[in-house]
py3Dmol code that shows the C-alpha trace and the ligand (Angstrom):
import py3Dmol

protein = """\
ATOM      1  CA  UNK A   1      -4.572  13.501   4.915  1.00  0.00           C
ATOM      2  CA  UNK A   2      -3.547  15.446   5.420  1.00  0.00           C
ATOM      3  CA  UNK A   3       2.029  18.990   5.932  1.00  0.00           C
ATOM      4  CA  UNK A   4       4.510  19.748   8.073  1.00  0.00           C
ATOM      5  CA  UNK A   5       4.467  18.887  11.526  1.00  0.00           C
ATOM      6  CA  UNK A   6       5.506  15.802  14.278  1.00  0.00           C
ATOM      7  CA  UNK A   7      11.203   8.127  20.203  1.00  0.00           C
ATOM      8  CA  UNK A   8      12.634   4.273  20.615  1.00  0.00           C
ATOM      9  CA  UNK A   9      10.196   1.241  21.742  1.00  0.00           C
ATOM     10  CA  UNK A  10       9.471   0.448  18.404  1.00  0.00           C
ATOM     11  CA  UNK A  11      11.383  -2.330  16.959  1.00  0.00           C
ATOM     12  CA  UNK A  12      11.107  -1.740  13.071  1.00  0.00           C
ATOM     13  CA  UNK A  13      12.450  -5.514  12.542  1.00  0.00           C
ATOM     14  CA  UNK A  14       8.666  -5.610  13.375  1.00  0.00           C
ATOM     15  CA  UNK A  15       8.057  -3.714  10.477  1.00  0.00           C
ATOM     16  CA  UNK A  16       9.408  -5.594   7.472  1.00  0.00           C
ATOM     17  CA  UNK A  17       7.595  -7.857   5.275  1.00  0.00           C
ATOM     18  CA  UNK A  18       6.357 -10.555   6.731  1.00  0.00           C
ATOM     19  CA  UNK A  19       7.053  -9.685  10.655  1.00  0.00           C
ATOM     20  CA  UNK A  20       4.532  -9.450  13.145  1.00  0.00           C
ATOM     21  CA  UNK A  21       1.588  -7.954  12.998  1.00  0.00           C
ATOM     22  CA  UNK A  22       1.011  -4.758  14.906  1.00  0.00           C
ATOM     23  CA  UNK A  23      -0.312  -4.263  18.977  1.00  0.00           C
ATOM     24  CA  UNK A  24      -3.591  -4.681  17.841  1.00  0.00           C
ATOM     25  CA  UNK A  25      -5.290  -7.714  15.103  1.00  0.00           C
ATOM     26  CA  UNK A  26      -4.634  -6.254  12.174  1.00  0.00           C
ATOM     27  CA  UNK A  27      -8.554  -4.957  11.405  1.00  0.00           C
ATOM     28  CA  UNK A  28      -8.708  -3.720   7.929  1.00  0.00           C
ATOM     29  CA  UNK A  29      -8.637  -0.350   8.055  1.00  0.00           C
ATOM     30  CA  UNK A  30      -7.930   2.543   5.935  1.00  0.00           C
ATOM     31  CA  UNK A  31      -7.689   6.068   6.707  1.00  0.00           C
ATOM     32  CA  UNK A  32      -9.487   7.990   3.817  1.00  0.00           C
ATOM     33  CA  UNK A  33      -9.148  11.887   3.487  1.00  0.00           C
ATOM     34  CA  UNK A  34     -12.566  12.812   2.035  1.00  0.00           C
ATOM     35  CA  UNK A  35     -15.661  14.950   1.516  1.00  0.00           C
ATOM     36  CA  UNK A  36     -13.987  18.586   0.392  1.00  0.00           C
ATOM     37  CA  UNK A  37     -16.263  21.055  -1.119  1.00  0.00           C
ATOM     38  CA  UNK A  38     -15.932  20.998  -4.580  1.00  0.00           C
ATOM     39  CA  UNK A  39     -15.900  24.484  -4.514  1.00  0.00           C
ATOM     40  CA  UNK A  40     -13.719  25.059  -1.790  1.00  0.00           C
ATOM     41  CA  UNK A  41     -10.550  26.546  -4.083  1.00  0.00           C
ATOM     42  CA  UNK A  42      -7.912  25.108  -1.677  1.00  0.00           C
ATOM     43  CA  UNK A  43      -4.204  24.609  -2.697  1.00  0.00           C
ATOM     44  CA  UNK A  44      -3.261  21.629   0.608  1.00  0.00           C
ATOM     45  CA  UNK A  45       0.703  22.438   0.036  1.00  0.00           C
ATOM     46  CA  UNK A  46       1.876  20.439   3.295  1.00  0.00           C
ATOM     47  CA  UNK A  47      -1.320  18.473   4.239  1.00  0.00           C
ATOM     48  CA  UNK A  48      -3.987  17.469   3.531  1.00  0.00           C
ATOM     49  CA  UNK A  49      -7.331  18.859   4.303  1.00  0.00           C
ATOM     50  CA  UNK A  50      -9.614  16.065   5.220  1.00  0.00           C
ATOM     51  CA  UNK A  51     -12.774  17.124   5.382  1.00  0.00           C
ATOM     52  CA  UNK A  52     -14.274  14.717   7.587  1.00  0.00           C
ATOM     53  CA  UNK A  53     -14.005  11.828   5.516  1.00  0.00           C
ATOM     54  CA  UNK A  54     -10.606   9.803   7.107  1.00  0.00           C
ATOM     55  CA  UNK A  55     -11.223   7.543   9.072  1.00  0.00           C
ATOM     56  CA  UNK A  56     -11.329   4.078  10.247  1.00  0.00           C
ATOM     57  CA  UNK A  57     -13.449   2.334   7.219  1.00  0.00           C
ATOM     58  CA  UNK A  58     -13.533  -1.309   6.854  1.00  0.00           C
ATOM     59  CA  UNK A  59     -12.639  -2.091   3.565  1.00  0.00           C
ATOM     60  CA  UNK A  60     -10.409  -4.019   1.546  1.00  0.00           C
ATOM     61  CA  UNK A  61      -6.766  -2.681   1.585  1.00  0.00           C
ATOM     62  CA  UNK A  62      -5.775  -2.398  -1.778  1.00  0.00           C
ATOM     63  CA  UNK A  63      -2.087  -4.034  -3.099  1.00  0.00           C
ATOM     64  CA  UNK A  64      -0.021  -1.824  -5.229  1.00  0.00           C
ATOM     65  CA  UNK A  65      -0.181  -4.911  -7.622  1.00  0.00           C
ATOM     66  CA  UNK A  66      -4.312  -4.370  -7.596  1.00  0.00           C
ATOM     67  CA  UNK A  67      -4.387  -0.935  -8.706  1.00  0.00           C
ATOM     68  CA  UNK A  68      -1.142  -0.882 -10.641  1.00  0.00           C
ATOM     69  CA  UNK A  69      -3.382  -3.218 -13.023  1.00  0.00           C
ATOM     70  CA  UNK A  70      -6.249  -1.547 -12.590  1.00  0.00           C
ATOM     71  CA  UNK A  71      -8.541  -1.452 -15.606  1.00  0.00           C
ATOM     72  CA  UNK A  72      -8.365   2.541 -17.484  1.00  0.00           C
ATOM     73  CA  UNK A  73      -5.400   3.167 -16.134  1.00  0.00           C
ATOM     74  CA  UNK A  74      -1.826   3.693 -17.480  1.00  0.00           C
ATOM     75  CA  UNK A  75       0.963   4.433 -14.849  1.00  0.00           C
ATOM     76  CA  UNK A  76       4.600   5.818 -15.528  1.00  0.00           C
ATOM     77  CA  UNK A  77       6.589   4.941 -12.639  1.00  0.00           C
ATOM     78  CA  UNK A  78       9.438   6.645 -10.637  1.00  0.00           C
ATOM     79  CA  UNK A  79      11.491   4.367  -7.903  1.00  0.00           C
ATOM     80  CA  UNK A  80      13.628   5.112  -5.398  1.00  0.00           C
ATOM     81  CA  UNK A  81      14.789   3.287  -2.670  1.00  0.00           C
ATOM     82  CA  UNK A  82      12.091   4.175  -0.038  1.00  0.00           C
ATOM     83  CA  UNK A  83       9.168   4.720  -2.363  1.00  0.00           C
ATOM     84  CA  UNK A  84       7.420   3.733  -5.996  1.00  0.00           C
ATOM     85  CA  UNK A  85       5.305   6.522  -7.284  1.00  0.00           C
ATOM     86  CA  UNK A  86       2.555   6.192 -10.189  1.00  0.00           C
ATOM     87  CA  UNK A  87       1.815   8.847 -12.547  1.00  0.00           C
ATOM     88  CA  UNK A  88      -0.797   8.989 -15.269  1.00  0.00           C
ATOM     89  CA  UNK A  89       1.248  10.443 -18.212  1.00  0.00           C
ATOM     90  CA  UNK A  90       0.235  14.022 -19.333  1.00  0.00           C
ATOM     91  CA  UNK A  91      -1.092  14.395 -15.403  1.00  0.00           C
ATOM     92  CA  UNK A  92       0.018  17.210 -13.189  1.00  0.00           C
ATOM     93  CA  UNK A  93       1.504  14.790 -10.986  1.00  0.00           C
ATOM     94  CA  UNK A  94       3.775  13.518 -13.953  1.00  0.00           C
ATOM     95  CA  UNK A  95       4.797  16.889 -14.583  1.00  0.00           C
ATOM     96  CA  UNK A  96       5.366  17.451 -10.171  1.00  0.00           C
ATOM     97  CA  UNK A  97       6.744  14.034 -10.165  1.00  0.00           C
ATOM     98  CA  UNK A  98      10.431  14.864  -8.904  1.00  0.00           C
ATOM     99  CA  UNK A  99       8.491  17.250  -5.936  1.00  0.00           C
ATOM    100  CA  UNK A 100       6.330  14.547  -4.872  1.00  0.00           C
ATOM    101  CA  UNK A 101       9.590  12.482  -4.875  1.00  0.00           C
ATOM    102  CA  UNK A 102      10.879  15.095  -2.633  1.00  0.00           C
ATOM    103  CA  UNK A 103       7.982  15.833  -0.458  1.00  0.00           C
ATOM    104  CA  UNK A 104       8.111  12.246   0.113  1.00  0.00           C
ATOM    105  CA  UNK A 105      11.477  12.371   1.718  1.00  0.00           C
ATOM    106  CA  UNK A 106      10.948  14.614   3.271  1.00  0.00           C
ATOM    107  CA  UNK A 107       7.591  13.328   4.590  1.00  0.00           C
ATOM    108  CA  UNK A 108       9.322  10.363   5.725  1.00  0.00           C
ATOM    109  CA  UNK A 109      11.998  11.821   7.638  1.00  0.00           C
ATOM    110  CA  UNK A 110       9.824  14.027   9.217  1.00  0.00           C
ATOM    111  CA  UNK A 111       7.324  10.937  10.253  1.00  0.00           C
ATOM    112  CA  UNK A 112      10.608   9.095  11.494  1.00  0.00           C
ATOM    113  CA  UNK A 113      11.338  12.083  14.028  1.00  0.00           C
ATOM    114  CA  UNK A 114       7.480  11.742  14.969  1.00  0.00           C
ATOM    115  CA  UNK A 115       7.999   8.416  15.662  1.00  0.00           C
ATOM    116  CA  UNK A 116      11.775   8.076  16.887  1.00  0.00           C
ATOM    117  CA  UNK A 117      12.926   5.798  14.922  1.00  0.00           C
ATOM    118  CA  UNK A 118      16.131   5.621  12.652  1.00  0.00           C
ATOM    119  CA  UNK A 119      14.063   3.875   9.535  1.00  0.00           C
ATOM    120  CA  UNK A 120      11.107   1.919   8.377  1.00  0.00           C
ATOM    121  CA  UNK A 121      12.387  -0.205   5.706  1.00  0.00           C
ATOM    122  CA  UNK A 122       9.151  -1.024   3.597  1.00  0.00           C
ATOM    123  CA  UNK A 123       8.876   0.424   0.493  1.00  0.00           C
ATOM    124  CA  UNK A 124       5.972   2.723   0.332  1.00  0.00           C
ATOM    125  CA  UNK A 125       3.707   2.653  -2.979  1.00  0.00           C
ATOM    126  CA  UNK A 126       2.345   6.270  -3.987  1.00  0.00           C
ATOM    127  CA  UNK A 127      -0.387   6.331  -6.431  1.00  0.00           C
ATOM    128  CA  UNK A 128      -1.239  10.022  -7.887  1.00  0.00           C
ATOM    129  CA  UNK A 129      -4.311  10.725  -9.569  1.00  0.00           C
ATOM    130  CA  UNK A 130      -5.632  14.200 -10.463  1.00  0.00           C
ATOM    131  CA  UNK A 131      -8.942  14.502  -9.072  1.00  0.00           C
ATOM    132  CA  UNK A 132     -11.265  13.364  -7.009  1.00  0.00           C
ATOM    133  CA  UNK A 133     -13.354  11.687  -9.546  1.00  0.00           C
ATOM    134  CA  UNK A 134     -10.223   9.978 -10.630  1.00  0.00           C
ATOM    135  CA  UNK A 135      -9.659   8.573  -7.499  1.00  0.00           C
ATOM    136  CA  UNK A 136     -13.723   7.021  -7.140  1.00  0.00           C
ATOM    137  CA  UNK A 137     -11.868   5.777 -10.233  1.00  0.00           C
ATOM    138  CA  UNK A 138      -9.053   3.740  -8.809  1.00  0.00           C
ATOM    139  CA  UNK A 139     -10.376   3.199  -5.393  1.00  0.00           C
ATOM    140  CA  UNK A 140     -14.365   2.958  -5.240  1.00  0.00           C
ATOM    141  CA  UNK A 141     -14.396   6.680  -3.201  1.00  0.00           C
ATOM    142  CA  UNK A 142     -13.906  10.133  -3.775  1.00  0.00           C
ATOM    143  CA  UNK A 143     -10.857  10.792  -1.398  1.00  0.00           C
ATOM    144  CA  UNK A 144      -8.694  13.676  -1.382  1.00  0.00           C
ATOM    145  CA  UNK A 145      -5.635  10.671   0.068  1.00  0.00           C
ATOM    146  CA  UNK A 146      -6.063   7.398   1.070  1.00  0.00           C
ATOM    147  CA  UNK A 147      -3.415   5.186   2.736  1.00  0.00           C
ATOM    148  CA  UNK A 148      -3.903   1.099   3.419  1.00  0.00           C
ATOM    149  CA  UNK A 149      -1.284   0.655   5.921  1.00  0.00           C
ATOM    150  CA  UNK A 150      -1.019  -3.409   5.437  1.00  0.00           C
ATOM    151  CA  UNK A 151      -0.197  -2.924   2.238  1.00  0.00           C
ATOM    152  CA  UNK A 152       2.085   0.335   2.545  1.00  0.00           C
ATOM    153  CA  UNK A 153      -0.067   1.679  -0.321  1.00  0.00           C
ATOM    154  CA  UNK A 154      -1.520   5.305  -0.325  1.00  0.00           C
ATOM    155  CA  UNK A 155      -3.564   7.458  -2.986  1.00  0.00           C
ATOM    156  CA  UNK A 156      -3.382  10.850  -3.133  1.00  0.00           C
ATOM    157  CA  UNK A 157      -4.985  13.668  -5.693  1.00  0.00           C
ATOM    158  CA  UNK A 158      -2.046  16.568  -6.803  1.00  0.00           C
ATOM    159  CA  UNK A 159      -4.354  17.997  -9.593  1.00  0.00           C
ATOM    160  CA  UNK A 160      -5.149  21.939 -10.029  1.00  0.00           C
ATOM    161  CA  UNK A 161      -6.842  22.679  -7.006  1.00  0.00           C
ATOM    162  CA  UNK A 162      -5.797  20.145  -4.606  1.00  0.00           C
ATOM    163  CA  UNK A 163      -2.389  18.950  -3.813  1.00  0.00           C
ATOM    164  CA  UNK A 164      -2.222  16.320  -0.793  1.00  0.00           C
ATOM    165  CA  UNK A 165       0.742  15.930   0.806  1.00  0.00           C
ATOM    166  CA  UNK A 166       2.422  12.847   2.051  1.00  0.00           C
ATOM    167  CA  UNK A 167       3.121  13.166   5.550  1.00  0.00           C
ATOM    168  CA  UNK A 168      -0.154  12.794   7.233  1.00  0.00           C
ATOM    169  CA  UNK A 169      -0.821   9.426   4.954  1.00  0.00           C
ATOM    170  CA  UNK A 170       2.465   8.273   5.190  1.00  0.00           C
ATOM    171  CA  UNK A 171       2.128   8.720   9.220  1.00  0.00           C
ATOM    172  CA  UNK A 172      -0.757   6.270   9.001  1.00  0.00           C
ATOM    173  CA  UNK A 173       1.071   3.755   7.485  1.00  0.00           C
ATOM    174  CA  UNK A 174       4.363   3.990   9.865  1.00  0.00           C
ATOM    175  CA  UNK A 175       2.089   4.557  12.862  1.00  0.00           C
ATOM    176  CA  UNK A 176      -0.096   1.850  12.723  1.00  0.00           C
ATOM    177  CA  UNK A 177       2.432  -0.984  11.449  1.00  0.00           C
ATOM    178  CA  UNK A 178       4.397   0.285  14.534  1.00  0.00           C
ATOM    179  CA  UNK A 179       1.938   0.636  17.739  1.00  0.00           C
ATOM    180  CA  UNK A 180      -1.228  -0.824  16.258  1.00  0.00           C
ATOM    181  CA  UNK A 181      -4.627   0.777  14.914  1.00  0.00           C
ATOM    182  CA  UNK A 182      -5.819   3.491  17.452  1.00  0.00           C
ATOM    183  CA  UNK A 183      -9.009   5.201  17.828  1.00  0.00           C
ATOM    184  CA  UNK A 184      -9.649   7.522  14.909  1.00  0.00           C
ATOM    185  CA  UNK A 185      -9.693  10.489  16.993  1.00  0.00           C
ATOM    186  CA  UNK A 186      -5.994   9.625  18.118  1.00  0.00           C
ATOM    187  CA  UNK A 187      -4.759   8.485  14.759  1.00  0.00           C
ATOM    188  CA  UNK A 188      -5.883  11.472  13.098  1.00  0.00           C
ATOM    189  CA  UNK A 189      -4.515  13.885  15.366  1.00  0.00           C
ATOM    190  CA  UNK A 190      -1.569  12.558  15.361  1.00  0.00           C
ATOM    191  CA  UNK A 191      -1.259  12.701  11.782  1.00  0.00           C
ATOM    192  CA  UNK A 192      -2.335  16.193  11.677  1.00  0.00           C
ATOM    193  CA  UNK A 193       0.355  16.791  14.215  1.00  0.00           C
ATOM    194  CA  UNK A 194       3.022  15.207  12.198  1.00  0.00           C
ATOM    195  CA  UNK A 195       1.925  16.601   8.830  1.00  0.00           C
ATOM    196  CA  UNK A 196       2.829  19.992  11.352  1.00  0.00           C
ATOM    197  CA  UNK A 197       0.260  22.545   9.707  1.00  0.00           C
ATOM    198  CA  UNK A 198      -3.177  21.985   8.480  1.00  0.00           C
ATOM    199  CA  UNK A 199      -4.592  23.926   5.699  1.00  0.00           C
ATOM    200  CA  UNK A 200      -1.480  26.075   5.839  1.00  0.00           C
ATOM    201  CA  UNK A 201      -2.320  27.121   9.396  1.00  0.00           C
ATOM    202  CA  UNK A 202      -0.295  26.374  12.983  1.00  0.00           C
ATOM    203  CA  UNK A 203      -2.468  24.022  14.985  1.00  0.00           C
ATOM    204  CA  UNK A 204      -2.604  25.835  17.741  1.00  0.00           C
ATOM    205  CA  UNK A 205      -3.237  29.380  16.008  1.00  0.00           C
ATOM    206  CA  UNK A 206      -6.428  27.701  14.391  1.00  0.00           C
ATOM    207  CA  UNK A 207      -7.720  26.178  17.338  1.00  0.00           C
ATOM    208  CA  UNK A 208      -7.441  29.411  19.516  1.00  0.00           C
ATOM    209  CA  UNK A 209      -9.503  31.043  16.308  1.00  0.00           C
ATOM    210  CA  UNK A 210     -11.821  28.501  16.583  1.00  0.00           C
ATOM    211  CA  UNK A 211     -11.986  28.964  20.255  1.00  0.00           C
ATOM    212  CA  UNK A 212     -13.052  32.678  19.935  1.00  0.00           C
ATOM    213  CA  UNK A 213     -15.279  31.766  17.337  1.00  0.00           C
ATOM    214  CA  UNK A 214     -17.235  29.525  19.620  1.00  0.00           C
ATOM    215  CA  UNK A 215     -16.510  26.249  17.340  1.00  0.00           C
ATOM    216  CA  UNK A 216     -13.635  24.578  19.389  1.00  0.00           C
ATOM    217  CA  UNK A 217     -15.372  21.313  20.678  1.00  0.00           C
ATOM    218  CA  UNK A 218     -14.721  20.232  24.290  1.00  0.00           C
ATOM    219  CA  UNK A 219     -11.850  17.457  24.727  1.00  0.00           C
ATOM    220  CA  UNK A 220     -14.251  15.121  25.532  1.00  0.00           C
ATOM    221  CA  UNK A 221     -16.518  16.127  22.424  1.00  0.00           C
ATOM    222  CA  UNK A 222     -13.635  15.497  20.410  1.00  0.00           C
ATOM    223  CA  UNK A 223     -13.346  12.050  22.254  1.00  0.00           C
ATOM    224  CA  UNK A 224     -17.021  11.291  21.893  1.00  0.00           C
ATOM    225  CA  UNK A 225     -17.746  11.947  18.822  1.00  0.00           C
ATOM    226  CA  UNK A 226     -14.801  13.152  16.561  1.00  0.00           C
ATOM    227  CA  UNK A 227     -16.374  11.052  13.285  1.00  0.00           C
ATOM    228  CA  UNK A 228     -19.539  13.497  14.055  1.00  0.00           C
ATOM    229  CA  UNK A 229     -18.165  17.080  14.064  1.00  0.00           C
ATOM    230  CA  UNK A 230     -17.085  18.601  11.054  1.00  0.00           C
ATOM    231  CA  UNK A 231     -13.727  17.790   9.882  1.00  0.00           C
ATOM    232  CA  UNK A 232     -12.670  21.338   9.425  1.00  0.00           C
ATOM    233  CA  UNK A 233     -12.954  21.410  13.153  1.00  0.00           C
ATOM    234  CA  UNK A 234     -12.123  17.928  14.445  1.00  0.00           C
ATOM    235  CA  UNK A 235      -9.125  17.626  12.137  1.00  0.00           C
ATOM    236  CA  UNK A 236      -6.965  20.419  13.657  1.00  0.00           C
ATOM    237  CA  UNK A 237      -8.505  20.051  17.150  1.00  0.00           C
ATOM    238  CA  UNK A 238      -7.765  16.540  17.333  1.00  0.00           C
ATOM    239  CA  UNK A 239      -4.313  17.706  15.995  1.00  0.00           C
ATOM    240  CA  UNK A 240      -3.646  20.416  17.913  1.00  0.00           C
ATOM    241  CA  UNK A 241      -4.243  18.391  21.202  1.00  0.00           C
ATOM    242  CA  UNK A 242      -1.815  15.478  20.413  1.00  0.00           C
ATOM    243  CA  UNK A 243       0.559  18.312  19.714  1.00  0.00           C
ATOM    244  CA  UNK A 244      -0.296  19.090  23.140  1.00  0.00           C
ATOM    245  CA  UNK A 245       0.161  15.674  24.238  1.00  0.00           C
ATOM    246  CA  UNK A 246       2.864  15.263  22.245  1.00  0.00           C
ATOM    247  CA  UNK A 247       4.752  18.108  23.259  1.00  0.00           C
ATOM    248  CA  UNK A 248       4.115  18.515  27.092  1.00  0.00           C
ATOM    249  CA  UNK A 249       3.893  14.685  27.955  1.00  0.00           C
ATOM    250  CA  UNK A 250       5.755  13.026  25.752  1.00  0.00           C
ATOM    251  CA  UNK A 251       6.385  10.574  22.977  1.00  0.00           C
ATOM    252  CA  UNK A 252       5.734   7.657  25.771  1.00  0.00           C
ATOM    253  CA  UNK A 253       2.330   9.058  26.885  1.00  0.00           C
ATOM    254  CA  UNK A 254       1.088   9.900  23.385  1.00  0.00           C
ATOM    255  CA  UNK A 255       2.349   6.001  22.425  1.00  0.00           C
ATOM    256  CA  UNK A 256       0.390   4.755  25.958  1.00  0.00           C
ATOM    257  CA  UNK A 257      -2.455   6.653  24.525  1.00  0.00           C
ATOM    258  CA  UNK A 258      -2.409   5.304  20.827  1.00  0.00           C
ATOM    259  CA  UNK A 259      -2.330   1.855  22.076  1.00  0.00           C
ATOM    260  CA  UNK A 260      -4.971   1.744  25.063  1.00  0.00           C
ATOM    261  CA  UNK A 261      -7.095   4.879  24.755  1.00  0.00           C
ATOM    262  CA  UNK A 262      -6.589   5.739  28.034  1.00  0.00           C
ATOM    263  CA  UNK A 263      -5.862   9.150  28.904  1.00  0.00           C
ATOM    264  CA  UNK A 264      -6.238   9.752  32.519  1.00  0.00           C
ATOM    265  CA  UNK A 265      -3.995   6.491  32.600  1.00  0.00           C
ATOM    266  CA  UNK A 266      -1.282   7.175  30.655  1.00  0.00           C
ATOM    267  CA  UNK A 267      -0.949  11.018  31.919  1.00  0.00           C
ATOM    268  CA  UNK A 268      -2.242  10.988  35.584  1.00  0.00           C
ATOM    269  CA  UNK A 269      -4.762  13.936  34.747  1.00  0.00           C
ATOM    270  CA  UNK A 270      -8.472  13.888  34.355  1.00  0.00           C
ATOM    271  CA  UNK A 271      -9.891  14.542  30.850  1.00  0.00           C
ATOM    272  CA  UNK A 272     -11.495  17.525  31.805  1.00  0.00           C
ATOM    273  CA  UNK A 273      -7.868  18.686  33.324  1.00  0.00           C
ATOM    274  CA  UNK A 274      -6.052  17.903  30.714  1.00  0.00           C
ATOM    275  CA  UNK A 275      -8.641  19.971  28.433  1.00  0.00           C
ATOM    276  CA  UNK A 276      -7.612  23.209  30.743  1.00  0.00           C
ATOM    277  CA  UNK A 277      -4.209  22.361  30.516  1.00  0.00           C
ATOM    278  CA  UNK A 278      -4.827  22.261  26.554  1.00  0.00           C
ATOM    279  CA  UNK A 279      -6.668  25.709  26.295  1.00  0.00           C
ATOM    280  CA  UNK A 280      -4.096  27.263  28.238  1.00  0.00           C
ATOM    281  CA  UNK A 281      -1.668  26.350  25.815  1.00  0.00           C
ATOM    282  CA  UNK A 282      -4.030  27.672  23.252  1.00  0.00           C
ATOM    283  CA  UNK A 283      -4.049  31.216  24.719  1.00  0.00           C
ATOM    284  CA  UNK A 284      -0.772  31.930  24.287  1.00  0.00           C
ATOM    285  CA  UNK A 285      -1.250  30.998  19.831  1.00  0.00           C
ATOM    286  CA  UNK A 286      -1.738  34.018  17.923  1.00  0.00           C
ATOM    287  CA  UNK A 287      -4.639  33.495  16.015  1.00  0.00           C
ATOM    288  CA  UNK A 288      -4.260  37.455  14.285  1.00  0.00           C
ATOM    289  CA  UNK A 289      -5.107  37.278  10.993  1.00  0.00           C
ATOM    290  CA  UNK A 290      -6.793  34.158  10.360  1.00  0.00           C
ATOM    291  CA  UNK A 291      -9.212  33.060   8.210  1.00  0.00           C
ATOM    292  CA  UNK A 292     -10.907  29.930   8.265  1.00  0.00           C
ATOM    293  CA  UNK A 293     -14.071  28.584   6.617  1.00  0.00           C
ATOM    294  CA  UNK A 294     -15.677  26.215   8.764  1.00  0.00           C
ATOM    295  CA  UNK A 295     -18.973  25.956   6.861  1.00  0.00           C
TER     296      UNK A 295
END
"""
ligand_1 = """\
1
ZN
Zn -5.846 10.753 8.098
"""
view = py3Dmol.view(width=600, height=400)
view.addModel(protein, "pdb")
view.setStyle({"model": 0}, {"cartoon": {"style": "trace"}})
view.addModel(ligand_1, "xyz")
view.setStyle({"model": 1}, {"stick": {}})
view.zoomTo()
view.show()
């Protein structure tokens, strides 16, 4: 999961109910945001902090219907045209309920200019629950967010110490309805690139700290074996690279990328180029001033 960061080819007629399926078969797949250190006092304002638990899982996706009856649970609702959100009365997301409303908008307008296009006419179904625990509750894992893009479902905790934000789930689900299910490694940079900060800090600013802290994995590290590296450090890294990709190649590359993991293909440069080419973009962030927990 995942805040605040992220062009045509998409046709969203392809996104409705009952259109075609995506690029790719539609594996079940859900991107989970898991893992944080309980004690880790972190307020996630714009995204959220996945701590190396999102990823590509293979489990059931859940229907709003499913855990809108769930068993122990009792949801107030809030609709508006683009989303349904669920509330536990007496939560602290019934009480936040019109700024989740609004974060969602927002959210989805950013995650439209990520993906350039004018709308994505599903309606989205937001489940809040205020904990972790609460979540094992409704979904069978502790999860900071959770988003089961077949369904255009997603979970996310906004309780006293964590507050997920929308974007980088919601990104999921627009992403992979449009272009298909990825690699993890792309997906959740990307996400992390359109949720535009992560853990309050610029991409790029974190990544150069990381850098001259000695924990900035190698392009092709990140490649190889992003589900292995912590997710304090493969989170932002992978995000800070699409942003790279993103940014300097284009919305056409990064969509060549998502749907055939191929980036000396889609960009014409060598991985290990393309991992200069990244750094050097890194060197002119200003990482003054940051602090940052990897451990
Ligand atoms: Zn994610």
């Amino acid at each position: 999961m995942a805040d605040g960061t992220p062009a045509t080819g998409c046709c969203w007629g392809q996104l409705g109910v009952g259109a075609p399926r995506p690029v790719k078969p539609p594996r079940r797949h859900v991107e989970e945001h898991g893992d944080m250190p309980r004690s880790l006092p972190v307020l996630l304002l714009l995204a959220v902090v996945a701590l190396g638990g999102c990823g590509s899982l293979i489990v059931t996706q859940l229907k709003p219907q499913t855990l809108a009856a769930k068993r122990g649970f009792t949801w107030t609702t809030q609709a508006s045209g683009d989303f349904v959100i669920y509330v536990e009365p007496g939560s602290p997301g019934e009480r936040q309920l019109d700024r989740i409303e609004r974060d969602a908008a927002q959210a989805k307008q950013r995650v439209l200019e990520v993906v350039d296009e004018p709308g994505y006419p599903p309606v989205v179904s937001i489940f809040v629950v205020d904990s972790r625990d609460r979540m094992k509750q409704l979904i069978g894992r502790r999860s900071n967010a959770t988003a089961y893009y077949t369904t255009n479902t997603m979970c996310i905790v906004v309780g006293e110490t964590i507050r997920a934000h929308a974007a980088h789930e919601l990104f999921h689900i627009v992403a992979m309805n449009a272009w298909g299910v990825p690699r993890r490694w792309i997906n959740e940079g990307l996400a992390v690139y359109a949720a535009g900060q992560w853990s309050g800090h610029d991409t790029h600013a974190l990544c150069r700290y990381l850098q001259e802290q000695g924990q900035l994995p190698s392009l092709q590290d990140l490649m190889r074996r992003f589900a292995k590296l912590p997710g304090l450090v493969s989170y932002p890294a992978a995000g800070s690279f699409m942003r790279y990709l993103y940014e300097t190649h284009g919305l056409e590359t990064v969509k060549a990328v998502w749907r055939r993991d191929a980036l000396d293909e889609a960009t014409g440069m060598s991985v290990e180029e393309l991992d200069v080419a990244w750094r050097s973009v890194l060197a002119s962030a200003d990482a003054e001033g940051i602090t940052y927990e990897v451990n």
